[in-house]
N, C-alpha and C positions, 0 to 999 in steps of 0.2 A: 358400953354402959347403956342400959334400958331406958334410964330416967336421966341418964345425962344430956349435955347439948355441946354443939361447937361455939364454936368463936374467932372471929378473925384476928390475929395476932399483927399484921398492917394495914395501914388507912385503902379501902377500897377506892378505888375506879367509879364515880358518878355517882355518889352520894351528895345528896341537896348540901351539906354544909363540910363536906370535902376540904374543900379548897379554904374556907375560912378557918377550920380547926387546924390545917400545916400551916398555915399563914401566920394564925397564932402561936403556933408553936414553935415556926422561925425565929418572930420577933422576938422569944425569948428566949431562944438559946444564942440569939446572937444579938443581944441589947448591947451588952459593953463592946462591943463595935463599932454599932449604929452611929450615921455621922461622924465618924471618925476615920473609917477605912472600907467599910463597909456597906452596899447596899443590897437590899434582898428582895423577890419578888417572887413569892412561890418559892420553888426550887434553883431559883436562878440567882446565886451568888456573885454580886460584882466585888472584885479588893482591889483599891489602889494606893497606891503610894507616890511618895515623891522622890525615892532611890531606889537602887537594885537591895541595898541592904534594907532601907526600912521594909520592903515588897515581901523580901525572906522572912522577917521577922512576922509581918501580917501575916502570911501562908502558912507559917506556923502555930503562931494561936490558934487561927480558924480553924484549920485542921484537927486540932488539938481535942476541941474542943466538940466537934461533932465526932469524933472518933467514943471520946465520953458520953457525950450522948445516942452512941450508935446510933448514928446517923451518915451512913455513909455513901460517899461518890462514888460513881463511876467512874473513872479516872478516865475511861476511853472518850467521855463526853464532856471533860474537862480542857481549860485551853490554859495553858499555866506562860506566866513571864513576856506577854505580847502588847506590844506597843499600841493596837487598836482595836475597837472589839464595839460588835455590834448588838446594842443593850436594850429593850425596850422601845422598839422603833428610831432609835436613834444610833450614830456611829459617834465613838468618843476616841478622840486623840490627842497628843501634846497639841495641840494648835486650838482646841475648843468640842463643840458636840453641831455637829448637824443631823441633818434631817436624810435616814435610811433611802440610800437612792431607790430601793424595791418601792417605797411607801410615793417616791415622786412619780416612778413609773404608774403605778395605779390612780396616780390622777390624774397623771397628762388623760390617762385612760379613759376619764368617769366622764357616764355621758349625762348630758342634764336629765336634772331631775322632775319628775313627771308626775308626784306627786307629796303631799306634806311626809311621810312614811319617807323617800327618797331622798328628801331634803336633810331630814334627822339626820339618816345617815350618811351624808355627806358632810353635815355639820358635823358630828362625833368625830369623822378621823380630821379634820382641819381643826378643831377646837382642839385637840389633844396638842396640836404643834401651837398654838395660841403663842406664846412664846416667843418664837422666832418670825411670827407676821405683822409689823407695823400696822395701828390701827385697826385692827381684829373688833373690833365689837363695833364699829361703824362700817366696814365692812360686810359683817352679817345678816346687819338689821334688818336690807329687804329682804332677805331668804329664811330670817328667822318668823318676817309677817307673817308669811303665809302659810307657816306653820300652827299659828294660833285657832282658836277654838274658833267655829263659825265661821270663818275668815274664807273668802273665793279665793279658789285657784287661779289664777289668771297669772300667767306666767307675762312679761312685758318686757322693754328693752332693759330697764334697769336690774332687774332679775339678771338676765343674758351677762349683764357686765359686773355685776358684781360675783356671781359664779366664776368668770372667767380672771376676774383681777384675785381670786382668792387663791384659784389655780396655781398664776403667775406667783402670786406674792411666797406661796409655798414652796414652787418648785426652782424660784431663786433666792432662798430663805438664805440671810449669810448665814455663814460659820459666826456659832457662839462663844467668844474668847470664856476662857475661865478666870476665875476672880483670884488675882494674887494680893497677897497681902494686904494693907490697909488705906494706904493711899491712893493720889489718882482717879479716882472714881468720880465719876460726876450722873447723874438726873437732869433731863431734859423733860419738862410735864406742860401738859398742856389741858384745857379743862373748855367748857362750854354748858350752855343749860344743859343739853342730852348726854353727853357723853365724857366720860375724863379718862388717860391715856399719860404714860411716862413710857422711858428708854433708859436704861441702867448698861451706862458706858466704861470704860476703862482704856484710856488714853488711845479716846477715839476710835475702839472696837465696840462691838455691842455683847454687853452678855444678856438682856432678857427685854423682849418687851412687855408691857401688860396696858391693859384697857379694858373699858366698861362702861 
């Protein structure tokens, strides 16, 4: 055609909003899911159940349903019917969700940080497990100082120690039980002028902590 043009018929490779138009368009081919059996991350679909038959039953909607939407898997890069599966930095099993051993390797790793830029991203991947670190936001506080606008560099002992107990506290983060049913449960909180902090237990396991 002289006066005609192309078009791409699938979502390109490194387009600025790429990754948010499939993201959108996960969420809504798989809404009636969401929170129910499903969670989605890009192209990374998690389905869980709590039987081998309800599992079949999920793996069949799903299916179903991006099949309708031509939308389809790879099957070769699929892991179907497996009791543990490593999702989003984290490993999830009947027992609860910890913290991706690769993720604790690369901090035993990280060596201090040498400038506010260094610190950010040491804060980013320890903020992401927040979670599973008791006390996380008193914690932070001195390494987040020094992050602020104007603010000297001057790295000191309590810098060295608080790096190093964030370390620790990550890379012996417990196992996160999962939350059954409705009872059982108990909050432990605790509050102060600067900072307030709980623990969300279930007969004396921990499933989350939070702070700030």
């Amino acid at each position: 055609m002289r006066y005609g043009h192309y078009e791409f018929l699938v979502m390109l490779f490194g387009l600025t909003n790429a990754l948010a138009t499939f993201m959108d368009l996960m969420n809504r081919v798989c809404k009636p899911f969401l929170n129910k059996f499903v969670i989605v991350f890009i192209d990374d679909i998690l389905i869980y159940s709590k039987s081998q038959q309800e599992h079949g039953k999920h793996l069949r909607e799903v299916l179903e349903v991006l099949k309708k939407e031509k939308l389809y898997a790879k099957f070769s890069k699929c892991d179907f019917w497996i009791r543990e599966v490593q999702f989003l930095g984290h490993v999830i099993n009947q027992e609860g969700i910890m913290v991706d051993p690769a993720k604790i390797k690369a901090v035993t790793k990280w060596e201090r940080p040498k400038s506010p830029t260094k610190i950010r991203s040491f804060l980013g991947l320890v903020g992401y497990y927040r979670r599973v670190i008791q006390g996380f936001s008193s914690g932070v506080a001195p390494l987040t100082a020094l992050t602020h606008k104007g603010a000297r560099y001057t790295w000191i002992e309590k810098h060295e120690e608080a790096f190093e107990k964030l370390k620790k506290n990550l890379c012996e983060a417990p196992i996160l039980s999962l939350p059954k049913g409705i009872k059982d449960f108990t909050v432990y909180s605790y509050a102060s002028r600067v900072r307030l902090g709980c623990v969300l237990t279930l007969r004396d396991r921990v499933i989350a902590y939070a702070s700030r």
